[in-house]
Short mmCIF file of the C-alpha atoms (twelve columns), coordinates in Angstrom:
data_MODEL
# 
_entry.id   MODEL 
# 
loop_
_atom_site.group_PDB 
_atom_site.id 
_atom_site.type_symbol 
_atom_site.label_atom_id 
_atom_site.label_alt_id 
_atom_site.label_comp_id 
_atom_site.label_asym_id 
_atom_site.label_seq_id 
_atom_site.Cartn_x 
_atom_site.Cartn_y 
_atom_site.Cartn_z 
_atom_site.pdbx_PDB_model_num 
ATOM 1   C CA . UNK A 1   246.855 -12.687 76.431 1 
ATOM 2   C CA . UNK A 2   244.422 -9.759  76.404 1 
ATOM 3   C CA . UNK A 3   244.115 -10.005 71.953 1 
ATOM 4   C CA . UNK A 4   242.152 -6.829  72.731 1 
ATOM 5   C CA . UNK A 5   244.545 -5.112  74.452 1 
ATOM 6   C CA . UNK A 6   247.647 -6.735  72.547 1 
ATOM 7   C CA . UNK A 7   245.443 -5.082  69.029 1 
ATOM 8   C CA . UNK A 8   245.143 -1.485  70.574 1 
ATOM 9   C CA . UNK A 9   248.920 -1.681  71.093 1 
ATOM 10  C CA . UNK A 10  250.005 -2.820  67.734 1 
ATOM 11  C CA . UNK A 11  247.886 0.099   66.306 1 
ATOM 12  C CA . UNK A 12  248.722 2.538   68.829 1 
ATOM 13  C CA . UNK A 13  252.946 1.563   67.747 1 
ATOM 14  C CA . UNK A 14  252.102 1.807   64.353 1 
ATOM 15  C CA . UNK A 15  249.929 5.239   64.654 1 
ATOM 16  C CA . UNK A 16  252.819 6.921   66.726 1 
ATOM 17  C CA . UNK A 17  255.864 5.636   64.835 1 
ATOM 18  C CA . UNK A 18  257.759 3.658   67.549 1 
ATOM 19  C CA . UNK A 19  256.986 1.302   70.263 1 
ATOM 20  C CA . UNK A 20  258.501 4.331   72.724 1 
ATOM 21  C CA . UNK A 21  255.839 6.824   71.420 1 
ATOM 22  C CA . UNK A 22  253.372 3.804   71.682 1 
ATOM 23  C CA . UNK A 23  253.981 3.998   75.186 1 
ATOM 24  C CA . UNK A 24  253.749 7.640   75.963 1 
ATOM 25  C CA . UNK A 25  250.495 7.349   73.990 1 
ATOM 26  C CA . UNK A 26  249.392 4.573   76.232 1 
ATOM 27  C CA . UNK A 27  250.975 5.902   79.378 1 
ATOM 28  C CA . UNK A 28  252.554 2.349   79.536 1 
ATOM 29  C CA . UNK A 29  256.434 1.440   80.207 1 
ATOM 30  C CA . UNK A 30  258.274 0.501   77.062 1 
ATOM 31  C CA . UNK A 31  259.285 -2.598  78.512 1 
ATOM 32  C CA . UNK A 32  255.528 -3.319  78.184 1 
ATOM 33  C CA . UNK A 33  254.620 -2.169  75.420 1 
ATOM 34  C CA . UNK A 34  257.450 -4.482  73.261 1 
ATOM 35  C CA . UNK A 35  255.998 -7.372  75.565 1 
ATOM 36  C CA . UNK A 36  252.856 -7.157  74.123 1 
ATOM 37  C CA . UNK A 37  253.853 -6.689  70.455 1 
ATOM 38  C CA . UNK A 38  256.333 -10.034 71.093 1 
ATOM 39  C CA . UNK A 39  253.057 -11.977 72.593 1 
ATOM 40  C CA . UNK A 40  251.443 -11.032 69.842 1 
ATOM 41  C CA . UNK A 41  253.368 -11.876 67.327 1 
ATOM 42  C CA . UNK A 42  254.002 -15.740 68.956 1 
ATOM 43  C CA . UNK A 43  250.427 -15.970 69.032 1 
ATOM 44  C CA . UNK A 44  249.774 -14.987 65.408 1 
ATOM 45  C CA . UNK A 45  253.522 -17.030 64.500 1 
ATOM 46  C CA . UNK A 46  254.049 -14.283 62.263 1 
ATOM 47  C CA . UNK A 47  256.247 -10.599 62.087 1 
ATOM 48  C CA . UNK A 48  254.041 -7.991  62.053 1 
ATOM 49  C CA . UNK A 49  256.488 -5.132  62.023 1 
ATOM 50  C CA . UNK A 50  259.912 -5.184  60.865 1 
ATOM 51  C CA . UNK A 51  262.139 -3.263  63.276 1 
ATOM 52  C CA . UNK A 52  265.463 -1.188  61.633 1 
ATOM 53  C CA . UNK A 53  267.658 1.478   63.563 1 
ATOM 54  C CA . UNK A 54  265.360 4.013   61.777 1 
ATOM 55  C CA . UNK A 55  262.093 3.407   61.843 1 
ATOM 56  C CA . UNK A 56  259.483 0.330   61.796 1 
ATOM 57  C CA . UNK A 57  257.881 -0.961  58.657 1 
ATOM 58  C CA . UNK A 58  254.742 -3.327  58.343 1 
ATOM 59  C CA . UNK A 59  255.238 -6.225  57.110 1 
ATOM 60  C CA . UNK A 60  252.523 -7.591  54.235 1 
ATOM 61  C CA . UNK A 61  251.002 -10.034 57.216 1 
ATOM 62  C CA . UNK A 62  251.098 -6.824  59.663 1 
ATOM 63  C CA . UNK A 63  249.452 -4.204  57.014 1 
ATOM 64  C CA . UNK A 64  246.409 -6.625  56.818 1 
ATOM 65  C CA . UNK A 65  246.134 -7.045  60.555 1 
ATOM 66  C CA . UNK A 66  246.442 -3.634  60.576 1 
ATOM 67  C CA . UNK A 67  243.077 -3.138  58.951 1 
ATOM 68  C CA . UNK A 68  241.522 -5.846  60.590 1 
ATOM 69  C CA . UNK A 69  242.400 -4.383  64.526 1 
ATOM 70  C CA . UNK A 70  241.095 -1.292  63.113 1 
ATOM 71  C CA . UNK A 71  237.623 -2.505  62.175 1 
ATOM 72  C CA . UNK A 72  237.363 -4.754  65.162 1 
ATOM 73  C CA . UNK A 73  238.592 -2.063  67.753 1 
ATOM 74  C CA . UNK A 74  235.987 0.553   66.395 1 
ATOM 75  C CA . UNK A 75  233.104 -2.256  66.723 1 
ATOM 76  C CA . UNK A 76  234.121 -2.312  70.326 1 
ATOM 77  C CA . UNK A 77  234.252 1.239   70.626 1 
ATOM 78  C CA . UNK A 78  230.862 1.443   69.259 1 
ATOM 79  C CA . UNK A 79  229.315 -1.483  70.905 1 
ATOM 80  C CA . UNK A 80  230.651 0.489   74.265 1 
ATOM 81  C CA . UNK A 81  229.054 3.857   72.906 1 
ATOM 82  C CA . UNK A 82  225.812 2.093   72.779 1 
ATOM 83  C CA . UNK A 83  225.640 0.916   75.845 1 
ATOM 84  C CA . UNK A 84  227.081 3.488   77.842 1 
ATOM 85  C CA . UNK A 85  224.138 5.781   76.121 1 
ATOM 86  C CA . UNK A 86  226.532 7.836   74.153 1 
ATOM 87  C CA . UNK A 87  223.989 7.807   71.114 1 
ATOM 88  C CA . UNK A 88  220.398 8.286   73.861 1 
ATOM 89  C CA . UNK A 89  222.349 11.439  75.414 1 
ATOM 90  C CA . UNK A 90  224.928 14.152  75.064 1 
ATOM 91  C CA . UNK A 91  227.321 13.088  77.119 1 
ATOM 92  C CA . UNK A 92  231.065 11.988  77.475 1 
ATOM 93  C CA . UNK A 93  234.456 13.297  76.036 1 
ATOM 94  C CA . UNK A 94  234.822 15.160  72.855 1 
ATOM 95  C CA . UNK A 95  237.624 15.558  71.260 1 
ATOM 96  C CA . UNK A 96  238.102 18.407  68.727 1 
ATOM 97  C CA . UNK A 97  241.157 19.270  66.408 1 
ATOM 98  C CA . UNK A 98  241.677 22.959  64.983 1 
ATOM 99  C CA . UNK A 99  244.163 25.369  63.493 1 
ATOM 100 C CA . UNK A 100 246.018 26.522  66.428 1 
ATOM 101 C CA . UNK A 101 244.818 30.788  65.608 1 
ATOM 102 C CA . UNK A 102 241.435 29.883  64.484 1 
ATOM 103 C CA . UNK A 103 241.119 27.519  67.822 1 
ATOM 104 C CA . UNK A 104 242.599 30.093  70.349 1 
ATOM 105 C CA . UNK A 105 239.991 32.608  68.433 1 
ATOM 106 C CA . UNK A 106 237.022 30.970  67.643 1 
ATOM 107 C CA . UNK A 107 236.567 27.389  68.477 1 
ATOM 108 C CA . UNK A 108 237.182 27.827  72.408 1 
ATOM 109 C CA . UNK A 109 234.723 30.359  72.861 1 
ATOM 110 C CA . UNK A 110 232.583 27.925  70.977 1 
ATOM 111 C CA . UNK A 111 232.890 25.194  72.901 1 
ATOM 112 C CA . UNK A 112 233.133 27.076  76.116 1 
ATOM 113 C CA . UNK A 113 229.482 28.508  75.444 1 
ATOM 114 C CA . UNK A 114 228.889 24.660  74.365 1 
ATOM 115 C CA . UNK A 115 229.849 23.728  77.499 1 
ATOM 116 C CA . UNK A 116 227.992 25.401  79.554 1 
ATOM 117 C CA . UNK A 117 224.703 24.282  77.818 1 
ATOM 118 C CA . UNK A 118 225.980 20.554  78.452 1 
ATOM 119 C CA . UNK A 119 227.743 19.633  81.838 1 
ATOM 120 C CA . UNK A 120 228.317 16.058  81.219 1 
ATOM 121 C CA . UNK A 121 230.486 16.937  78.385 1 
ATOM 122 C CA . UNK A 122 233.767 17.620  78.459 1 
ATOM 123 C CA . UNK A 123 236.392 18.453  75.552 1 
ATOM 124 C CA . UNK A 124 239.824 17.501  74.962 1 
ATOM 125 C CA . UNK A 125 241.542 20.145  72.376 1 
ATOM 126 C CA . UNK A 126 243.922 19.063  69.476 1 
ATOM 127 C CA . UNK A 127 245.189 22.354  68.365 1 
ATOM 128 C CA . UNK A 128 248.003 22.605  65.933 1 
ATOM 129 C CA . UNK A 129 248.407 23.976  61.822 1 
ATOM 130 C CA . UNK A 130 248.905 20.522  60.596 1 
ATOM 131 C CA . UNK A 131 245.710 18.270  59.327 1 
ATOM 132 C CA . UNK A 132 245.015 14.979  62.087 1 
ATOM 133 C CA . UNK A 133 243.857 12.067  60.333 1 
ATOM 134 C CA . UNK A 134 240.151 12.054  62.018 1 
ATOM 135 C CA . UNK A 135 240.153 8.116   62.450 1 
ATOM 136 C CA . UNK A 136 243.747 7.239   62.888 1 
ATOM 137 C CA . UNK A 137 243.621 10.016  65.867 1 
ATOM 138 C CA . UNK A 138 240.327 9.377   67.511 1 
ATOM 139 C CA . UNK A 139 239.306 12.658  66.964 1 
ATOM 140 C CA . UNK A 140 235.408 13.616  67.297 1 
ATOM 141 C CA . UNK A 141 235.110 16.773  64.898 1 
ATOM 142 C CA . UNK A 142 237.979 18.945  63.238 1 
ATOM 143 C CA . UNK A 143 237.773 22.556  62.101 1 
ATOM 144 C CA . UNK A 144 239.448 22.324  58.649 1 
ATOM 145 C CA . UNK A 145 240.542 25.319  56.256 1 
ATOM 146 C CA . UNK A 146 240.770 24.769  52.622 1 
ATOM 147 C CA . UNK A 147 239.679 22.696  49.505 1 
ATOM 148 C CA . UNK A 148 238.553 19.324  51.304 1 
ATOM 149 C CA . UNK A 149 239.514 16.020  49.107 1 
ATOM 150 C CA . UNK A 150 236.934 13.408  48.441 1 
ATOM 151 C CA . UNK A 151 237.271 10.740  51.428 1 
ATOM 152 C CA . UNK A 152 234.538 9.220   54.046 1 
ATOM 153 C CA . UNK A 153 234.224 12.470  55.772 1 
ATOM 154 C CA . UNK A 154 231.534 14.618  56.091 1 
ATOM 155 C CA . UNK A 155 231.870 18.327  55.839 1 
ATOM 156 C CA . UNK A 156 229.620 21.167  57.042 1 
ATOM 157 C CA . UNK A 157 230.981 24.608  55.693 1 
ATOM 158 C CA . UNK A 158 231.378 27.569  58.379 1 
ATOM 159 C CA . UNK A 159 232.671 30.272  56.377 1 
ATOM 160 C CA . UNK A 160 235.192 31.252  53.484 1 
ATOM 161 C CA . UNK A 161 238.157 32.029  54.462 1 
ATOM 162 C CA . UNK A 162 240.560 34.922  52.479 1 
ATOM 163 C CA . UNK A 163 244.404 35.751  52.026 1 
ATOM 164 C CA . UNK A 164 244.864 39.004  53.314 1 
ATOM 165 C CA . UNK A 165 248.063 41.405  52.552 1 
ATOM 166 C CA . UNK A 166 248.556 44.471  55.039 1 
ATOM 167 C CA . UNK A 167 250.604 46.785  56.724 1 
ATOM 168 C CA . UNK A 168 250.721 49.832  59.687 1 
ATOM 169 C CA . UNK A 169 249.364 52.896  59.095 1 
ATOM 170 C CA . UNK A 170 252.892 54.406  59.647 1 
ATOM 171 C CA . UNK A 171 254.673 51.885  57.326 1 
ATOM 172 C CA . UNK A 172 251.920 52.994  54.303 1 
ATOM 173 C CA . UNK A 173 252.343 56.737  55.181 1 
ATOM 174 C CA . UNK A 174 256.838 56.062  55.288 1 
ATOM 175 C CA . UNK A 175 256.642 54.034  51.987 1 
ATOM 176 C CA . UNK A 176 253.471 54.414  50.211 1 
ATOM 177 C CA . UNK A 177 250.773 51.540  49.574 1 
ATOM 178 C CA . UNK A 178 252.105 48.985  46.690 1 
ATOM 179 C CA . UNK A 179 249.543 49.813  44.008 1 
ATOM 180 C CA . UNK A 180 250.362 46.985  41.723 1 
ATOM 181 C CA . UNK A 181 251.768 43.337  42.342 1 
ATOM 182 C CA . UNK A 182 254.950 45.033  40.379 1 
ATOM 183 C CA . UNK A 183 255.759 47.291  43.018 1 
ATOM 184 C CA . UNK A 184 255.834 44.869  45.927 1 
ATOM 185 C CA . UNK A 185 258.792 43.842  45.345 1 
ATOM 186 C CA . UNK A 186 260.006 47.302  46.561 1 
ATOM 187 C CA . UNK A 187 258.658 47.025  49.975 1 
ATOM 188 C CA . UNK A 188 260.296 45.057  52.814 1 
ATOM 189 C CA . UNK A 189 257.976 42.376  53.880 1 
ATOM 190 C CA . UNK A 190 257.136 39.581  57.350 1 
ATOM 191 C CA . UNK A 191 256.781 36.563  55.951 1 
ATOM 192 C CA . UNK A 192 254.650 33.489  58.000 1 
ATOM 193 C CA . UNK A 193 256.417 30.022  56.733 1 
ATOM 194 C CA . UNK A 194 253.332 28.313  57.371 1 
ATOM 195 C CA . UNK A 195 251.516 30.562  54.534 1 
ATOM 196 C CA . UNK A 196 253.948 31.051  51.985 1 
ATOM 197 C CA . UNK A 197 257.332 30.889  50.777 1 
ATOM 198 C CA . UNK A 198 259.800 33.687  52.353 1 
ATOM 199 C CA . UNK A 199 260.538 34.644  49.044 1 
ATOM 200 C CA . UNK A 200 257.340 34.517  47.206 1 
ATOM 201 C CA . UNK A 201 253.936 35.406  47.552 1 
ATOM 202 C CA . UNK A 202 250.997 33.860  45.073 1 
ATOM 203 C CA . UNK A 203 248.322 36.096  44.089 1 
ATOM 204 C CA . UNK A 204 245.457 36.228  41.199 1 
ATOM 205 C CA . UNK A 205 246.143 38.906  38.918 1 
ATOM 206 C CA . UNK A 206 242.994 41.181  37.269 1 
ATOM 207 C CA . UNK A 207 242.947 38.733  34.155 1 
ATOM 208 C CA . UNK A 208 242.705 35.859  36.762 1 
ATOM 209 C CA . UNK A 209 246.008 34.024  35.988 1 
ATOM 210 C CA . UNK A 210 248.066 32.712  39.956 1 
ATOM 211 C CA . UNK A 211 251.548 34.184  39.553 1 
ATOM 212 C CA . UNK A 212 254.592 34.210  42.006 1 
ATOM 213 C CA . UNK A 213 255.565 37.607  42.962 1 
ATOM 214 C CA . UNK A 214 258.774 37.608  44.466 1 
ATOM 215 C CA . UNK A 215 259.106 39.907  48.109 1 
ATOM 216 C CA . UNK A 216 261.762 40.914  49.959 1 
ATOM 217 C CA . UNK A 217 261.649 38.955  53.064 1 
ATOM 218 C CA . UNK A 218 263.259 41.511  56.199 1 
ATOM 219 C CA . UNK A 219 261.758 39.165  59.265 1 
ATOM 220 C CA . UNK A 220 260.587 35.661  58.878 1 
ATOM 221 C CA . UNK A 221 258.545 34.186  61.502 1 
ATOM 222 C CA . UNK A 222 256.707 31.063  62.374 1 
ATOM 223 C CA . UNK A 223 253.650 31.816  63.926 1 
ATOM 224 C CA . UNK A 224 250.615 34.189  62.441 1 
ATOM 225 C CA . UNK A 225 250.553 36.608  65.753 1 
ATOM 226 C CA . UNK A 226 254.291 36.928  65.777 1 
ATOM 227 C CA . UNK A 227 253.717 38.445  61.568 1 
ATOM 228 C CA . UNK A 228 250.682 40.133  62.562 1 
ATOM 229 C CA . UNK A 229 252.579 41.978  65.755 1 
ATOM 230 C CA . UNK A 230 255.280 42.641  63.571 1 
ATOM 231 C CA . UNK A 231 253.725 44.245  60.891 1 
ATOM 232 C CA . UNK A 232 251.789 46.797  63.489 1 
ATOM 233 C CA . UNK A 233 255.380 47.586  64.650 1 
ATOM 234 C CA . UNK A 234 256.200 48.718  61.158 1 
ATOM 235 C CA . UNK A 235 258.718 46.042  60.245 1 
ATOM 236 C CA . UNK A 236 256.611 45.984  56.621 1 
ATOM 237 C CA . UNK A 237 253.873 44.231  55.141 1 
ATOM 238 C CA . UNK A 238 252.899 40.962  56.173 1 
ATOM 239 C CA . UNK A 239 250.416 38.553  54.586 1 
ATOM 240 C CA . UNK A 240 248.258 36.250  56.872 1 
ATOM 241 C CA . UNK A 241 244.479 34.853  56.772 1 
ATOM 242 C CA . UNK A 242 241.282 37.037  57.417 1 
ATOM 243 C CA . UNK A 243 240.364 35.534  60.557 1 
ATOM 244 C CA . UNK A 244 243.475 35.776  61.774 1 
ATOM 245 C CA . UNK A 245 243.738 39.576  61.436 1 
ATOM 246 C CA . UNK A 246 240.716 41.067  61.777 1 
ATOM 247 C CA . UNK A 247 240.578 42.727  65.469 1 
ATOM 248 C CA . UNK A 248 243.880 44.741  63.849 1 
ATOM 249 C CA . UNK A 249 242.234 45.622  60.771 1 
ATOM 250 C CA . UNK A 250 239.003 46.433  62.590 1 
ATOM 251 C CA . UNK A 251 241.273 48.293  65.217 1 
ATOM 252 C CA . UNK A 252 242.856 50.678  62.402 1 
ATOM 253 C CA . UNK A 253 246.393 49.154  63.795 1 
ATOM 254 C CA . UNK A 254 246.731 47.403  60.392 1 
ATOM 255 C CA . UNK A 255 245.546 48.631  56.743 1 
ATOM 256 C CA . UNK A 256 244.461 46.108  53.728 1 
ATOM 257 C CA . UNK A 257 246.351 46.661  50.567 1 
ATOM 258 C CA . UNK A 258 246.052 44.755  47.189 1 
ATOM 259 C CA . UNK A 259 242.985 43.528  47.920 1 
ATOM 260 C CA . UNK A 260 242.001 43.009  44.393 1 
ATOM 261 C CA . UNK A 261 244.796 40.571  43.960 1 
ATOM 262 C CA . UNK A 262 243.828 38.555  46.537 1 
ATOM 263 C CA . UNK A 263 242.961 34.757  45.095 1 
ATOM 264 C CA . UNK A 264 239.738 33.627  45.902 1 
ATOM 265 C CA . UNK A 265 238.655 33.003  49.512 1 
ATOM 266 C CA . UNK A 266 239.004 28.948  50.593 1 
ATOM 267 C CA . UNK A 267 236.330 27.576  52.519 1 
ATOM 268 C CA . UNK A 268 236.463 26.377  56.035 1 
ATOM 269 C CA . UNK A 269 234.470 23.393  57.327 1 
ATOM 270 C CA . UNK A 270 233.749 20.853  60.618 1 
ATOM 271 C CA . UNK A 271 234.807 17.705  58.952 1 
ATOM 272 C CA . UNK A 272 233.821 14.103  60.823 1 
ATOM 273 C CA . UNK A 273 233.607 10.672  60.266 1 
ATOM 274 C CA . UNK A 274 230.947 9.796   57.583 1 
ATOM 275 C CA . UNK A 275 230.625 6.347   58.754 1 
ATOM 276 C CA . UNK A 276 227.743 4.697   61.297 1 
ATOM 277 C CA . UNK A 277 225.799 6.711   63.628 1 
ATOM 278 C CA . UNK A 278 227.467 9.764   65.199 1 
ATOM 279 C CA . UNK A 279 227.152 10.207  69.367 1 
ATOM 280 C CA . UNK A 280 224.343 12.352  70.386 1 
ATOM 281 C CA . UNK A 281 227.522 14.597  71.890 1 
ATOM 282 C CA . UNK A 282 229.380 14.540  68.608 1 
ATOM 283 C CA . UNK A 283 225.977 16.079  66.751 1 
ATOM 284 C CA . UNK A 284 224.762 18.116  69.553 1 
ATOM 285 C CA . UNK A 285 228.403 19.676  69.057 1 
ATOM 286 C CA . UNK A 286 228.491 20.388  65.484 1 
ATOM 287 C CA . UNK A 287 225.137 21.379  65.110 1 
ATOM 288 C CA . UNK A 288 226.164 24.194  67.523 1 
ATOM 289 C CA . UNK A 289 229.118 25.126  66.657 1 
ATOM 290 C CA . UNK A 290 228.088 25.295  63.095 1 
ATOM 291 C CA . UNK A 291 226.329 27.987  63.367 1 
ATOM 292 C CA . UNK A 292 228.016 30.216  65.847 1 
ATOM 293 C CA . UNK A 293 230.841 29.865  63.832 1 
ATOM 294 C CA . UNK A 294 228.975 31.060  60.615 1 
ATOM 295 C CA . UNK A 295 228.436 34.300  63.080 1 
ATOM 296 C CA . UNK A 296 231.839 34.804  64.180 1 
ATOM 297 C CA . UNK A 297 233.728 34.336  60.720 1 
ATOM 298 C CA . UNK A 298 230.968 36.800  58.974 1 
ATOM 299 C CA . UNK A 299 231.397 39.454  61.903 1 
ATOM 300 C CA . UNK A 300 235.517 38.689  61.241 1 
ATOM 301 C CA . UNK A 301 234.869 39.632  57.581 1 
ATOM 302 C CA . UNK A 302 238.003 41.915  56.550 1 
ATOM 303 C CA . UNK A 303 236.992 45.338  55.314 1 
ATOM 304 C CA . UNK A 304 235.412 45.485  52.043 1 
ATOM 305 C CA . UNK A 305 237.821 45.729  49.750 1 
ATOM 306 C CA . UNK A 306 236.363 49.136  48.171 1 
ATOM 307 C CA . UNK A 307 238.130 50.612  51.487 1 
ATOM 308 C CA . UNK A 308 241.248 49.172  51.434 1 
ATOM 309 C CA . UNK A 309 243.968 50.733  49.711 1 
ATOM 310 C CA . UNK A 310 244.838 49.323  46.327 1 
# 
């Protein structure tokens, strides 16, 4: 038995879930994949997973296993770095993980102008709105927005990042601009579910206290463009993030309104493992990126908010 092979299955079943999504991950049969976890098992004489119609749980045998694959495979993986010259030169695969707007915006162009500068790089993208677990995932470098938790990751900050509330020029000039977080309720509203509730929206009022203002939801969507399109249609006002609206506030298709109410701006960061030596590719990567994306979110910058209408 390969112990090597049999370890990067039993953490590849646990990552995905289910010895079936252990094998797509893999690109093995699942025939195979449940061979090795059986061999495995015989030769340890112990259960490391308990199997139920539902799902798999660890058992207290497989959970410390667990850790112990973990820290061996990664030893490997860096032993393999280290000789294929991964830390002496940028070279090899990169993969990156980003907010699927912010990616399609900002970190392809990036990366593409990255690329360019390095051809014996090449990039495997990870976009979607939910947050990868860096390690877990095998992922190089991940754009992340918000308030960052303390952990072993290392964060370089790229920008703030705001809440913006706006609506068409045609919409403001049919129903008037909601001067006050009292009179939104009034106005019909897109709603993003990945943002906020459908039938709330939190703001900072002026004495700085975060309330729930209820809005009346007339289209609920699930994706920022499909809000942002439908709010330059004229369905009503729509509230989405800065970066993510700025060619149709720059445009004039789209007008700011309560900008004074928006809360505070949340950073966003390139977040990467903070432990042993990063690949000269991994570095080379975020020390460009950093700073082209610095550019791009400060030339994304929504309007001041002395010429927005509040």
């Amino acid at each position: 038995m390969d112990r090597l092979d049999a370890m990067s299955v039993f953490a590849a079943i646990v990552d995905g879930g289910s010895l079936s999504a252990a094998g797509r991950r893999l690109n093995v049969p699942l025939a195979t994949v449940s061979r090795k976890l059986a061999d495995l098992e015989a030769h340890l004489r112990t259960r490391l997973i308990t199997r139920s119609t539902r799902k798999l749980v660890l058992t207290d045998a497989g959970r410390d296993y667990l850790a112990a694959c973990r820290q061996i495979l990664e030893q490997v993986d860096e032993a393999e770095r280290a000789a294929s010259g991964a830390y002496a030169k940028v070279k090899g695969q990169l993969v990156v993980a980003a907010p699927i707007v912010f990616g399609r915006l900002h970190v392809v162009p990036v990366a593409a102008a990255f690329l360019e500068l390095h051809p014996e790089v090449d990039i495997q993208f990870r976009l979607g709105d939910r947050n990868v677990n860096l390690i877990e995932e095998h992922v190089d470098v991940a754009l992340r927005i918000g308030a960052l938790p303390d952990s072993n990751l290392v964060a370089t900050p790229v920008g703030l990042i705001s809440r913006v509330v706006c609506a068409s020029p045609a919409y403001l000039e049919r129903f008037g601009p909601p001067l006050s977080l009292e009179e939104l309720a009034a106005h019909a509203c897109v709603t993003f579910d990945g943002l906020d509730a459908a039938t709330a929206w939190t703001f900072v009022d002026r004495d700085g206290e975060r309330r729930a203002v209820p809005v009346r939801s007339r289209m609920t969507v699930s994706t920022a463009d499909a809000a942002i399109a439908a709010a330059v249609l004229g369905i009503g006002l729509t509230r989405v993030l800065s970066y993510q609206v700025a060619d149709a506030l720059r445009e004039g298709r789209l007008v700011r309104v309560l900008a004074e109410d928006e809360p505070p701006p949340v950073p966003a960061s390139l977040i990467y493992p903070g432990q042993g030596r990063l690949p000269m590719k991994t570095r080379a990567f975020i020390d460009f990126a950093a700073g082209q994306l610095r550019d791009r979110l400060l030339a994304s910058d929504p309007p001041d908010p002395a010429h927005a209408v509040v």
